[in-house]
N, C-alpha and C positions, 0 to 999 in steps of 0.2 A: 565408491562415489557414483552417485546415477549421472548419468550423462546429461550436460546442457547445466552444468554447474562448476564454477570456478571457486573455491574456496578463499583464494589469493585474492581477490578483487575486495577489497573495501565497499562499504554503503555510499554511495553518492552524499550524501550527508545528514543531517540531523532531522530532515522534514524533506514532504514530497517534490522533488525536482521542479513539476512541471507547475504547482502552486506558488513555487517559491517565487519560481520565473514571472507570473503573470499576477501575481499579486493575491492570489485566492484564500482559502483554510481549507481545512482536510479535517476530517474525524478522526480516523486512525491509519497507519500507516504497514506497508508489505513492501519486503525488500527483493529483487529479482536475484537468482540467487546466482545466475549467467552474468553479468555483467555489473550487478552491486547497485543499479537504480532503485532510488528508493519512490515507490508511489502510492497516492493515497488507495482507499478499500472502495470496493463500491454501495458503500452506504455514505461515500463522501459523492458533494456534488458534480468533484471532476473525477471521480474513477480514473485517476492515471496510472492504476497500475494493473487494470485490464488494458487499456486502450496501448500501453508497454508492450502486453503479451499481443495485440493486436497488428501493432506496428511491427514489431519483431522476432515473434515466434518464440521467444523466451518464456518458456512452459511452465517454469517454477519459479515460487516463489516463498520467504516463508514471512510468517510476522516480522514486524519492526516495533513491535510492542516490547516495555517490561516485563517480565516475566513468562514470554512468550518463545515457544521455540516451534511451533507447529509450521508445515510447508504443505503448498498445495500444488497440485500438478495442473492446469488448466484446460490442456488437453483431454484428460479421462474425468475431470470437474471431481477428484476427489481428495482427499488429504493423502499424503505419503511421507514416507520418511525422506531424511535429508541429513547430507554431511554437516559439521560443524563449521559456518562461515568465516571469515577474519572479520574480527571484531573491529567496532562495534557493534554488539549483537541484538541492539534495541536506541530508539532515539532514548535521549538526556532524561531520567528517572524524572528533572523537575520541568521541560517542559509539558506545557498542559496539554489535556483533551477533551475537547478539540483544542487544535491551533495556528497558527500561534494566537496567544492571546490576544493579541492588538488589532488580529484582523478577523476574530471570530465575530459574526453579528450575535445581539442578544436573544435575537430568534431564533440563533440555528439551530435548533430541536425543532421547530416548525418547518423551519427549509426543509430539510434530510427527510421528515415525513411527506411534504408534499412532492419533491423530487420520487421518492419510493412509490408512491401513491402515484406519480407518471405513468414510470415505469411501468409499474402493474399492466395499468390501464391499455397501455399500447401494446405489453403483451399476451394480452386478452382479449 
């Protein structure tokens, strides 16, 4: 097991914590693999699950996708392997992406781009 990983911890739950909390949507979702917070990606508008590794130093993290078992180290910014976490090992096959549904706008493909398009710009 690499160290700063708990396998024993469950995902915070089915969608990102800190969206859930404040009312937001998320694009897709990465589960920290220290403590089981689940938060969105940063192609989502709140990135909560850098701003996770931010606040907490919790270095790994891996998909929260279907089909997905990839983990990323944030420290060395690259992929790595990772132990098997307790399940569940992805949110609910039927919810959507983005979501949740009810609180995605119909432009969120405009959003994400123009947010990205921020970004860029400020780091340029």
């Amino acid at each position: 097991m690499i160290q700063g990983t708990d396998t024993r911890r469950p995902p915070s739950g089915p969608g990102c914590a800190d969206c859930e909390r404040d009312g937001g949507w998320w694009f897709h979702l990465r589960r920290c693999a220290e403590c089981g917070h689940v938060g969105c990606c940063d192609d989502s508008l709140g990135q909560h699950a850098t701003a996770h590794f931010t606040e907490t130093g919790h270095r790994f993290i891996q998909s929260y996708e279907p089909g997905e078992d990839w983990f990323w180290d944030y420290r060395t910014a690259q992929m790595t392997d990772g132990p098997e976490l307790a399940p569940p090992r992805s949110h609910p096959e039927d919810q959507t992406v983005p979501g949740p549904a009810e609180r995605v706008p119909a432009d969120w493909q405009d959003r994400i781009l123009r947010a990205r398009a921020d970004r860029e710009g400020r780091a340029g």
